[in-house]
C-alpha positions, 0 to 999 in steps of 0.5 A: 431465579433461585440460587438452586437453578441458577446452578443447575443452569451453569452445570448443563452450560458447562457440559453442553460447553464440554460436549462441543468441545468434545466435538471439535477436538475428536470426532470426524471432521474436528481439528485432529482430521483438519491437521491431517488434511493440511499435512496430506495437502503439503505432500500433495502439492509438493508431489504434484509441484514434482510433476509439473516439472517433470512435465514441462521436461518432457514437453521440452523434449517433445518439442524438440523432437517435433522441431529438429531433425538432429535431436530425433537423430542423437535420440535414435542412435543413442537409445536404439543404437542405429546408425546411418546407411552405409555407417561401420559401427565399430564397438569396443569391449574392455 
């Protein structure tokens, strides 16, 4: 091979090198949108960790309720305000 060709051969390796290069940094599915995954991942799982807990707080309060009769009790006067029968509900305003 001539000096010539050898030269044109380090050009088009070059601007093929750069037209990957180009692919990898900006178009679809390159390392720009795999940092905005990660991102998008990390507020997920955290979401989802928050949810878990919230869960497992209400399966808590549900088994609760299933297994004692007090619970469904002190539920029901303190969010529906009933009372017992033959129970004065005396309220006081200030």
């Amino acid at each position: 091979m001539s000096k010539w060709s050898l030269h044109i051969a380090g050009i088009v390796l070059l601007g093929v090198l750069l037209l990957l290069q180009y692919h990898l940094w900006f178009e679809s599915g390159g390392l720009r949108d795999m940092a905005k995954l990660k991102q998008t991942l990390a507020r997920q799982t955290q979401e989802n960790d928050r949810l878990k807990k919230h869960n497992e707080a209400l399966l808590f309060q549900v088994q609760r309720l299933q297994n004692s009769q007090d619970a469904v009790e002190a539920r029901a006067r303190n969010e529906l305000g009933m009372i017992k029968k033959d129970e004065t509900f005396y309220q006081i305003v200030h």
